[in-house]
C-alpha positions as CSV (number, residue, x, y, z in Angstrom):
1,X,0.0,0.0,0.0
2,X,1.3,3.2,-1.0
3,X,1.4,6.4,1.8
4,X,-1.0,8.9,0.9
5,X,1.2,12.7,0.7
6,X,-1.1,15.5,1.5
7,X,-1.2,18.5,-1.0
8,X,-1.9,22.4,-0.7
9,X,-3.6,24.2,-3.9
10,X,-3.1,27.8,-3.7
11,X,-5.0,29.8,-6.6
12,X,-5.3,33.3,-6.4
13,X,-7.4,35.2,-8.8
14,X,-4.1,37.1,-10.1
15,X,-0.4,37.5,-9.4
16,X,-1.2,40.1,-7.4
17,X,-3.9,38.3,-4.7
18,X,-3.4,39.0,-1.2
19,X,-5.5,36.4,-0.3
20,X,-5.5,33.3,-2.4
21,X,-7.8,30.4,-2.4
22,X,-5.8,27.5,-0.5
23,X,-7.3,24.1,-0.2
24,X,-5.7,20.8,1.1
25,X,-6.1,17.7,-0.2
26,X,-5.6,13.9,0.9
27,X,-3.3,13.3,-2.1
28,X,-2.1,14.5,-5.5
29,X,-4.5,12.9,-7.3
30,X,-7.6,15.0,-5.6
31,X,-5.4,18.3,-5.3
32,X,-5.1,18.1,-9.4
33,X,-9.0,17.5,-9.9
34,X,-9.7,20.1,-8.0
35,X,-7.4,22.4,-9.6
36,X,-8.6,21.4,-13.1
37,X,-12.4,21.7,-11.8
38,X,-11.7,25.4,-11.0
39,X,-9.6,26.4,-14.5
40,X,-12.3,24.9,-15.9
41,X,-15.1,26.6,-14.4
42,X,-12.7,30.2,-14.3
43,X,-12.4,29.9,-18.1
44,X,-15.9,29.4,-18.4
45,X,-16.4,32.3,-16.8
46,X,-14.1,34.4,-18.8
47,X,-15.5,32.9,-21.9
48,X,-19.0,33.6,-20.5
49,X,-18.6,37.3,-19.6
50,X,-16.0,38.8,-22.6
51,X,-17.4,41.3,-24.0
52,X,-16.5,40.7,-27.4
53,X,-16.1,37.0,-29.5
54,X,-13.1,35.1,-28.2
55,X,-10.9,32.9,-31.0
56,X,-9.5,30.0,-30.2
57,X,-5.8,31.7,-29.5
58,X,-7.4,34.3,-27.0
59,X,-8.9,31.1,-25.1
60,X,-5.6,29.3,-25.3
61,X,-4.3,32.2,-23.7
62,X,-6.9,32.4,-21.2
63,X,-5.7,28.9,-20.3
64,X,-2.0,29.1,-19.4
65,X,-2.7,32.4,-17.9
66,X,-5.0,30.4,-15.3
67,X,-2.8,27.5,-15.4
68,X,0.1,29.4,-14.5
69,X,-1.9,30.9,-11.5
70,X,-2.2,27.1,-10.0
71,X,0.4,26.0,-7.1
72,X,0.2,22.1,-6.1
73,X,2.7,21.4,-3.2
74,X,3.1,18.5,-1.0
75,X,2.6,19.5,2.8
C-alpha cells in the first residue's frame, strides 16, 4: 500500500492576490482534480462574460494564464 502525501492548492485570482484560495487535499491525485475543476469553471467564466467573440488563440491564452496561477505542493 502506498502512503497517501497531503497536498496544498493555492490559486489566487491574479499575481497580485493578497489572499488566495488554499485548499488541502488527501493526495495529488484529488489536489489536481480540484485544480482542473476550477480552470475549468474560471475559463468558463471568462469565456462567458468577454465582451466581445473570443478565437481559439485568445482562449488558449486564457488557459495558461490560469494554469500558470495554479500551485500544487506537497505538505
Amino acid at each position: 500500500m502506498t502512503r497517501q502525501i497531503p497536498h496544498r492548492v493555492t490559486y489566487p485570482v491574479d499575481y497580485m492576490d493578497p489572499n488566495p484560495t488554499v485548499m488541502e487535499f488527501d493526495n495529488e491525485s484529488e489536489a489536481y482534480d480540484w485544480a482542473l475543476q476550477e480552470v475549468e469553471s474560471r475559463l468558463d467564466h471568462i469565456i462567458q462574460h468577454s465582451p466581445y467573440s473570443m478565437s481559439e488563440d485568445d482562449v488558449k491564452h486564457a488557459l495558461e494564464n490560469e494554469m500558470c496561477l495554479v500551485r500544487i505542493e506537497a505538505v
